[in-house]
C-alpha positions in Angstrom: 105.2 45.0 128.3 101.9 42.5 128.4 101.7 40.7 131.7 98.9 38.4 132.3 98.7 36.8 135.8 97.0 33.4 136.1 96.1 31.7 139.6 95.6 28.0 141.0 94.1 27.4 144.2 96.1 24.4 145.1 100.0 25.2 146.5 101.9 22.9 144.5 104.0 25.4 141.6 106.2 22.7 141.1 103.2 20.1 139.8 101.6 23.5 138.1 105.2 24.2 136.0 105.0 20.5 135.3 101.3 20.5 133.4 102.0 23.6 131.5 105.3 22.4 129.6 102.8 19.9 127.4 100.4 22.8 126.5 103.3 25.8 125.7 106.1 23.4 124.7 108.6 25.1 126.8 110.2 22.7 129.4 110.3 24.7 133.0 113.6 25.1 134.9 113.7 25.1 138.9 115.0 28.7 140.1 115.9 30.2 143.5 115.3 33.8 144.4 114.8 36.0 147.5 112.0 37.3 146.3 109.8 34.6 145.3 111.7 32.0 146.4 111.8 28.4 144.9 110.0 29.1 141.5 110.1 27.7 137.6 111.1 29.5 134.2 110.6 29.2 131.0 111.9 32.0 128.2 110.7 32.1 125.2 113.5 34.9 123.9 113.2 37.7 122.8 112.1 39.5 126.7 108.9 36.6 126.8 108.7 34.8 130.2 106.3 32.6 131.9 107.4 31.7 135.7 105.2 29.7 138.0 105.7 31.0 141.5 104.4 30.2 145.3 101.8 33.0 146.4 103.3 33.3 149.3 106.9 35.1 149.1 110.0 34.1 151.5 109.0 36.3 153.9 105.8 35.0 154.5 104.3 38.3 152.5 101.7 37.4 149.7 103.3 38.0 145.8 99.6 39.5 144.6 97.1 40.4 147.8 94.4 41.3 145.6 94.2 37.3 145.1 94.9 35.8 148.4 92.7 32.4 147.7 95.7 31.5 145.2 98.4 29.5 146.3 100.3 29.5 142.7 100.8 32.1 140.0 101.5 31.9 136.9 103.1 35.3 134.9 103.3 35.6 131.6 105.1 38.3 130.4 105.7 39.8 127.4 103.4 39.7 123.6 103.2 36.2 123.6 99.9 34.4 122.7 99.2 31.2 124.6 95.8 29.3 124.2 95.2 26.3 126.6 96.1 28.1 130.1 92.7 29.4 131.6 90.7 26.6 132.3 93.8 23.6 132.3 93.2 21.1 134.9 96.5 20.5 136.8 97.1 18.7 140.3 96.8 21.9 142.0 93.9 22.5 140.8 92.3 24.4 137.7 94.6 27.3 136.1 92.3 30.7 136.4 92.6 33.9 134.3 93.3 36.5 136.9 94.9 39.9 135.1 95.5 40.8 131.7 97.0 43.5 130.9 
């Protein structure tokens, strides 16, 4: 599977999900989990995924330490081809490419 892992330095995912939905014409959906905690969705079918998650994990662990200036990630998984990420200005600050793999 293709994950690529995007960053924004700000801490607001919530105002992150919300500037995305324009640019991949998905509309984001609030989730809860124990491991990331509050975080936002959107599926694409067909096993693609973006989510939008907090850095920093309900435990108070960081997600992704190799990136610990990020306060928001943003996961894409799965062969999906979205132009207008790296580099979109949101009110957490700009969207950074971070890992593609």
């Amino acid at each position: 599977m293709v994950e690529n892992l995007y960053g924004v330095k700000g801490g607001d995912a919530e105002a992150v999900a919300a500037a995305l939905e324009p640019v991949i014409g998905h509309r984001f959906e609030g989730r809860d989990s124990s491991f990331y905690g509050d975080y936002w969705a959107a599926d694409f079918g067909d096993d693609v995924q973006i989510r939008v998650i907090p850095q920093v994990d309900p435990s108070g662990d960081l997600q992704v330490e190799d990136f610990p200036e990020y306060q928001v990630l943003i996961y894409i998984d799965g062969t999906i081809s979205v132009d207008g990420i790296a580099g979109l200005q949101t009110p957490a600050g700009v969207i950074e490419l971070l890992r593609a793999r």
